[in-house]
Backbone bond lengths (Angstrom), bond angles and torsions (degrees), N, CA, C in turn:
res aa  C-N    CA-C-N  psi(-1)  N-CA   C-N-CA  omega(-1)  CA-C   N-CA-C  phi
1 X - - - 1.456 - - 1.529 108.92 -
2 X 1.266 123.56 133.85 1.297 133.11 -151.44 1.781 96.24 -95.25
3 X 1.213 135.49 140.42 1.324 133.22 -179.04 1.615 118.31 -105.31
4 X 1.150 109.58 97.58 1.731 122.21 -157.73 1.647 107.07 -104.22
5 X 1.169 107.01 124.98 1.541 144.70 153.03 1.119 125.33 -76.08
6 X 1.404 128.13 104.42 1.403 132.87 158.89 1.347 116.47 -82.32
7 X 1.322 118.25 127.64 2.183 118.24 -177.02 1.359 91.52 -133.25
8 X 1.309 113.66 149.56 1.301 103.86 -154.56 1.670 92.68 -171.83
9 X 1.302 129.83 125.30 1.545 124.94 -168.32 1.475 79.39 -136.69
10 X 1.658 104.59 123.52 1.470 121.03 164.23 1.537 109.19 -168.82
11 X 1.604 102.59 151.07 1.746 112.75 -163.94 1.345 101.19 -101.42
12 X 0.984 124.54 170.37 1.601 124.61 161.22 1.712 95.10 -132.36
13 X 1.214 89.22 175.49 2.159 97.07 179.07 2.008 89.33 120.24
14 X 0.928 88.49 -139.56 1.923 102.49 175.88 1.143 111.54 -93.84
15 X 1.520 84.98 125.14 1.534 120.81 -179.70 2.083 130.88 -129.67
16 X 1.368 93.85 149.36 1.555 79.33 -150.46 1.598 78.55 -94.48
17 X 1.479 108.88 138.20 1.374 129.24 -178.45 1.670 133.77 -149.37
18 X 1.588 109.89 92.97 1.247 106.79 -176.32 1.469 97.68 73.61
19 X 1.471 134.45 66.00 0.996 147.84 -147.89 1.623 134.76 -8.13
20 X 1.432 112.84 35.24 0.978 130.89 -175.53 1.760 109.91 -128.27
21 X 1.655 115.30 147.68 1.554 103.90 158.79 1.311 118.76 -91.66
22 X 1.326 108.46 144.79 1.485 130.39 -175.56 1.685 107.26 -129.35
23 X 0.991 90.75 135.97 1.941 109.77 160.71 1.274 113.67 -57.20
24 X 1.331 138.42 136.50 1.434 128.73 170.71 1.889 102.22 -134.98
25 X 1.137 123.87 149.08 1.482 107.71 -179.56 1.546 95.47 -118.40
26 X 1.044 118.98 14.92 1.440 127.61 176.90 1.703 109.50 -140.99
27 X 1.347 140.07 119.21 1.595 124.07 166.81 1.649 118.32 -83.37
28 X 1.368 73.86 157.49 1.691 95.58 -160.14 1.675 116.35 -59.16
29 X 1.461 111.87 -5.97 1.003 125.64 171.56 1.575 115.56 -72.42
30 X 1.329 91.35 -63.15 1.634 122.33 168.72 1.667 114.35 -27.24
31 X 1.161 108.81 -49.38 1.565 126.23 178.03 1.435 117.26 -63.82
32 X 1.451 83.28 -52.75 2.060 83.62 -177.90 1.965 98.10 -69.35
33 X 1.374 124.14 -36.32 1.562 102.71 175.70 0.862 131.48 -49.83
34 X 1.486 104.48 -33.86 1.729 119.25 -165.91 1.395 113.95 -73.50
35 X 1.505 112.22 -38.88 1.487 133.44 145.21 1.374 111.42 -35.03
36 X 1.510 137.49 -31.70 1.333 104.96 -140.89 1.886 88.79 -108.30
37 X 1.550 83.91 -29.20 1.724 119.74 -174.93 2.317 107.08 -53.70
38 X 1.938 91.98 -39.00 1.238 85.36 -167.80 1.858 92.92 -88.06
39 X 1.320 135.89 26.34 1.598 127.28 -177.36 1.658 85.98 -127.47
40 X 1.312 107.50 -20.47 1.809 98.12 -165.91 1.207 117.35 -88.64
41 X 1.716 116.58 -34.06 1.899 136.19 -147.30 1.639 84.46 48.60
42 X 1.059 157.81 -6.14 1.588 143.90 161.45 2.121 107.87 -20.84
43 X 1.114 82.79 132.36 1.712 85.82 172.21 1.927 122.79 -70.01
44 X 1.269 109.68 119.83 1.569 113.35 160.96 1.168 131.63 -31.32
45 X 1.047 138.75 87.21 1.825 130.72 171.73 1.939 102.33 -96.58
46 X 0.877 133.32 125.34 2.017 139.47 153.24 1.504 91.51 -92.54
47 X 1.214 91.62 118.57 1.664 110.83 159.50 1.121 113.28 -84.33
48 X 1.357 126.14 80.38 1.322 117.16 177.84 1.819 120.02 -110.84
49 X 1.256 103.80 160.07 1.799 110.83 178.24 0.867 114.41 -79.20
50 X 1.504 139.10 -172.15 1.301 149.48 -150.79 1.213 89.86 -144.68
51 X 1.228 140.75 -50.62 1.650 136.84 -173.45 1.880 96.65 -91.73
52 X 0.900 110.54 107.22 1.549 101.29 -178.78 1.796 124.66 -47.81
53 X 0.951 122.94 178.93 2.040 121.71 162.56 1.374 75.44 -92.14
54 X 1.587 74.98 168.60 1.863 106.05 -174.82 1.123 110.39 -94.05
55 X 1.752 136.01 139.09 1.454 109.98 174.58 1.444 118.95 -46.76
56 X 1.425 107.57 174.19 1.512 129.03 167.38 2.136 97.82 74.59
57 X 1.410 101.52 169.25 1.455 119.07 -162.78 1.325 98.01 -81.61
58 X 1.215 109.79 -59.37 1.930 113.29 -163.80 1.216 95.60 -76.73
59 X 1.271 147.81 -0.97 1.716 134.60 168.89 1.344 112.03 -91.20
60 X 1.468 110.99 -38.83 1.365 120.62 174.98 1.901 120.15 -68.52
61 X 1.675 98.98 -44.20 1.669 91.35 165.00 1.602 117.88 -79.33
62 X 1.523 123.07 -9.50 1.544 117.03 176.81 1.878 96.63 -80.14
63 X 0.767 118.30 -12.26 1.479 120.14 -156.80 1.928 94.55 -110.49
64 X 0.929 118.59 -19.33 1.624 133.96 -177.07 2.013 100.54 -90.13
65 X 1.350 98.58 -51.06 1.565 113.85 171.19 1.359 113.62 -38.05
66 X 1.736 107.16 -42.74 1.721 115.32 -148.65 1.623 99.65 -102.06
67 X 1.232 97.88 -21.37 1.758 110.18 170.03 1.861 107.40 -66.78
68 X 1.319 95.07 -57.41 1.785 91.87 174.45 1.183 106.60 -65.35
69 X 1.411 142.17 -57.23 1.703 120.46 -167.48 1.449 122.20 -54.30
70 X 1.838 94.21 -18.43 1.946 75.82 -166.69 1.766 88.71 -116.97
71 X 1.173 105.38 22.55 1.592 109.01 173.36 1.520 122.37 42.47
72 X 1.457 109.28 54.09 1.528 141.75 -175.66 1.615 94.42 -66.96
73 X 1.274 97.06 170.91 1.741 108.41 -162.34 2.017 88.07 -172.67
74 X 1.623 84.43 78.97 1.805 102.35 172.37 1.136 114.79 -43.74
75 X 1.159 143.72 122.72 0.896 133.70 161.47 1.811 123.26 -60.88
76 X 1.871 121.17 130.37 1.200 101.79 -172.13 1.591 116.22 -120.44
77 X 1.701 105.14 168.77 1.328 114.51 -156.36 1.738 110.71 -57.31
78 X 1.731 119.55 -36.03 1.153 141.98 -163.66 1.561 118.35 -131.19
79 X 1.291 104.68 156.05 1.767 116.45 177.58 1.599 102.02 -139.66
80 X 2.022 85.97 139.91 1.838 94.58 -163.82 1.952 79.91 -73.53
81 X 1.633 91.45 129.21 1.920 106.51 160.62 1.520 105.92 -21.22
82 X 1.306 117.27 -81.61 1.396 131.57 -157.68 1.753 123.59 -150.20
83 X 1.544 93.07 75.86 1.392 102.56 -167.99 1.421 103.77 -57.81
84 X 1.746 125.95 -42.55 1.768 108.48 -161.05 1.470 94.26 -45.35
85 X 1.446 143.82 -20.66 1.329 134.93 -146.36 1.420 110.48 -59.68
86 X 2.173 108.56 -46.87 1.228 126.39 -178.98 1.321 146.53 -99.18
87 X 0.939 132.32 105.05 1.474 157.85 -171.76 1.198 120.76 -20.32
88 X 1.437 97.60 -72.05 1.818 141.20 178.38 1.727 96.53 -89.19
89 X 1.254 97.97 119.41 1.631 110.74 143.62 1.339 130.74 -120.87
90 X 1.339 141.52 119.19 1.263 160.00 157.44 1.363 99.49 -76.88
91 X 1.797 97.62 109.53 1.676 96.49 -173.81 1.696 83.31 -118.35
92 X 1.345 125.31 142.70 1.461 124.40 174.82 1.778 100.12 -138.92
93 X 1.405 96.05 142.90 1.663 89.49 -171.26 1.989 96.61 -160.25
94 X 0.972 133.04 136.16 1.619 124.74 178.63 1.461 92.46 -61.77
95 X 1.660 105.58 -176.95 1.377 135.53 -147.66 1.439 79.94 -121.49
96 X 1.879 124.55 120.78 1.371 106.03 172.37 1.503 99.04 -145.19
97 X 1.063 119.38 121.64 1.609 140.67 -166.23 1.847 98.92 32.10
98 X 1.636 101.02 44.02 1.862 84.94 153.66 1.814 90.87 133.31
99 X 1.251 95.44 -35.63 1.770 98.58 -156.08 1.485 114.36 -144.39
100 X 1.256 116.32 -170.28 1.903 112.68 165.69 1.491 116.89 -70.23
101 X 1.265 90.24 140.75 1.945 85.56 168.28 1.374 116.85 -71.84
102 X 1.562 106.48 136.27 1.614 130.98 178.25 1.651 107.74 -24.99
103 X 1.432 114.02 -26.46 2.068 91.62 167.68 1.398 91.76 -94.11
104 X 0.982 167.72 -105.95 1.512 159.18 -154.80 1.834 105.71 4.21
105 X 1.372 114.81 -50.99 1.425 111.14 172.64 1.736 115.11 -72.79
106 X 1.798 120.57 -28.78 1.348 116.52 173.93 1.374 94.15 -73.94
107 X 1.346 136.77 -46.09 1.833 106.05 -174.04 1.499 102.33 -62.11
108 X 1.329 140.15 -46.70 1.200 135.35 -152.15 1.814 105.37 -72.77
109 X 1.003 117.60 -17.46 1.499 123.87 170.17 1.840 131.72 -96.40
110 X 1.787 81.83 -10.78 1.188 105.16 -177.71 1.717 110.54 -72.04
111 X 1.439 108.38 -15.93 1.376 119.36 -165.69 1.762 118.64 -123.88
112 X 1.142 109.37 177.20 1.870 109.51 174.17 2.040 86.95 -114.04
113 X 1.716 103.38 117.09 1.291 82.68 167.99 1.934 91.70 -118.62
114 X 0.833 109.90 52.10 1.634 116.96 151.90 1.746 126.33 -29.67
115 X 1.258 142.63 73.62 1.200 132.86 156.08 1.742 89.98 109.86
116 X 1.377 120.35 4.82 1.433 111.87 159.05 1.363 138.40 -77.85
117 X 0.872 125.36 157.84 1.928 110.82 174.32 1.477 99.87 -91.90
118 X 1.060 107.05 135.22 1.870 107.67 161.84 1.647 109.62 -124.57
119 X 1.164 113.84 109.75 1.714 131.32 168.03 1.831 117.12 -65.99
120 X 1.180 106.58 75.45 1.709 87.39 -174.13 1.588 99.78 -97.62
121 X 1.889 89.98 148.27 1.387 102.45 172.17 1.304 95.37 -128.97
122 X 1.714 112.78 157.92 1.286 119.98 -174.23 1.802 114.35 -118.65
123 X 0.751 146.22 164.08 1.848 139.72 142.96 1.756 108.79 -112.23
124 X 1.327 85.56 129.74 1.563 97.74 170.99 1.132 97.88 -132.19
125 X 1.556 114.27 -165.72 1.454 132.30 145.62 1.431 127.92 -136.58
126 X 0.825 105.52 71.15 2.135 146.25 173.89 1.627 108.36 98.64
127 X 1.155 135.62 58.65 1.108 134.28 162.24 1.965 115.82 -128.07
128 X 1.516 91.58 -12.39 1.685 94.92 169.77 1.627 105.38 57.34
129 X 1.522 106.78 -171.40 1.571 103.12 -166.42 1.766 102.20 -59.83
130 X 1.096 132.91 -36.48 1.545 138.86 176.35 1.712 90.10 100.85
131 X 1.541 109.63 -102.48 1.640 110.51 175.78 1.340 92.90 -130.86
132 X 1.428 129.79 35.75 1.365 109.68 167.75 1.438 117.62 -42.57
133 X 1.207 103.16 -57.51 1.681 122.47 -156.21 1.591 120.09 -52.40
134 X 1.805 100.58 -42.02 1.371 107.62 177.20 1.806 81.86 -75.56
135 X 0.874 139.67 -58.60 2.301 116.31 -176.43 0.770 126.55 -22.71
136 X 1.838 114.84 -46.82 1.324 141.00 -144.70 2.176 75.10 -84.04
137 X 1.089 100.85 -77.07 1.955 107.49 -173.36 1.040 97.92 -21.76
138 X 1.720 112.57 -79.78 1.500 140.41 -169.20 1.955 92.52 -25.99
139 X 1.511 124.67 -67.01 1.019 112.79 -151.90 1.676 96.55 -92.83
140 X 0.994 158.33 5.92 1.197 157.22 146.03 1.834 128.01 -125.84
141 X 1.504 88.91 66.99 1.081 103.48 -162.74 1.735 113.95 -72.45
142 X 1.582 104.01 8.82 1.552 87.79 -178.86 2.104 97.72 -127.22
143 X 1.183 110.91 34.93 1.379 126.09 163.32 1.521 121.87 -111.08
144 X 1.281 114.73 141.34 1.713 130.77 -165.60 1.525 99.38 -69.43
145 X 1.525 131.82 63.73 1.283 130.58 -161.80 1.660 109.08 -80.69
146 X 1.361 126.79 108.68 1.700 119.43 -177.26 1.242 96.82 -93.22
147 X 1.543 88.75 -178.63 1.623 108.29 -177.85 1.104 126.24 -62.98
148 X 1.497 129.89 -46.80 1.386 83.41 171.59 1.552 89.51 122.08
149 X 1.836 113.50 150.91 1.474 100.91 150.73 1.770 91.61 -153.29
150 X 1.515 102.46 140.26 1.396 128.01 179.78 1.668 103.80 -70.59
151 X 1.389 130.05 114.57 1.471 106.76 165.68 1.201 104.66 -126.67
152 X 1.597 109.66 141.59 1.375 111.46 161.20 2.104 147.16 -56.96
153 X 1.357 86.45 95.65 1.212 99.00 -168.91 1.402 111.56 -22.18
154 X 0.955 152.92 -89.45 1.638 151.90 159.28 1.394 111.86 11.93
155 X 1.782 126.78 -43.28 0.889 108.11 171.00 1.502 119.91 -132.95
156 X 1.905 100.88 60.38 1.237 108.81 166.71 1.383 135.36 -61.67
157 X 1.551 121.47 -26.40 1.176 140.27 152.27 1.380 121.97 -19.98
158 X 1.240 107.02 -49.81 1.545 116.75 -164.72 1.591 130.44 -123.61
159 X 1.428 90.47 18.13 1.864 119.39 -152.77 1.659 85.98 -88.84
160 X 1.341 116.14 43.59 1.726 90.35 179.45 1.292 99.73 -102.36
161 X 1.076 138.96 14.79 1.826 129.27 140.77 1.754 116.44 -47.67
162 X 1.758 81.12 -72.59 1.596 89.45 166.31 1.559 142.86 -31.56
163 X 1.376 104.78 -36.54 1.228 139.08 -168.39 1.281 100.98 -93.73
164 X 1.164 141.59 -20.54 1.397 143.67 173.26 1.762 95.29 -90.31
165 X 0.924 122.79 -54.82 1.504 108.09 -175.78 1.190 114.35 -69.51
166 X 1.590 132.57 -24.53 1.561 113.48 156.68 1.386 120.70 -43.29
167 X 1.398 108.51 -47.26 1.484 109.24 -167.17 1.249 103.03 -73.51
168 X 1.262 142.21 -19.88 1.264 132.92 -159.02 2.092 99.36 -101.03
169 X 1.303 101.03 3.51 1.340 103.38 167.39 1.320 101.29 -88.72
170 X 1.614 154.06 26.16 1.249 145.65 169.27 1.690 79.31 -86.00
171 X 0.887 155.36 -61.76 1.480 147.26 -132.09 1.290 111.49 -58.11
């Protein structure tokens, strides 16, 4: 039996949805883990920062922008106990000007993922993984990294199709 990790960096507060902002008290990221967590028993990881985002949407993506140009490396709140433990990674992170946000690359460097699988799924709203995926390679280039499925944040709620074919990428 394979020992699976879900990591997963997502905000809740305002969110841009179906071209409108919306309140969320949960992020849309957050949802599809919890999803993936209740088909997997896979363990919980929140990737979270140490300097928080700022409220509201447009402060948080101008402030997400300034992290990618100068290729920042957030510092974060937590460290997984004992990653050699897990096999399977379910990495889930939103779609933010192209790719993962700048702590998504400090956990991913934070670790040896050598000879692991990592499953990343993303939420956007129409921009899909962008080039996460070749990042995701690029930065762990010696893990069995699959495809992956892009879902649209808006309708993370109800993505449990979707959510079945992540998991069914452990095979």
């Amino acid at each position: 039996m394979s020992k699976i990790l879900i990591a997963y960096f997502s905000l809740k507060g305002e969110t841009y949805v179906n071209g409108r902002l919306e309140m969320r008290s949960v992020g849309n990221t957050e949802v599809i883990a919890g999803k993936i967590e209740a088909l997997t028993h896979g363990d919980l990881f929140h990737i979270e920062t140490q300097e928080p985002y700022l409220a509201g949407y447009y402060a948080t993506t101008e402030k997400a922008q300034e992290e990618q140009r100068r290729k920042a490396r957030p510092r974060l709140t937590a460290e997984v106990g004992n990653m050699a433990q897990y096999d399977t990674v379910f990495l889930g992170y939103p779609d933010w000007w192209g790719t993962m946000p700048m702590a998504v690359f400090t956990f991913l460097e934070s670790y040896d993922f050598s000879g692991k699988k990592i499953i990343p799924f993303c939420t956007h709203e129409g921009s899909g993984f962008g080039h996460s995926v070749d990042d995701l390679k690029k930065a762990c280039p010696r893990a069995d990294v699959r495809q992956g499925v892009a879902i649209r944040g808006g309708s993370a709620a109800t993505a449990d199709k979707e959510v079945a074919r992540i998991v069914d990428m452990m095979k």
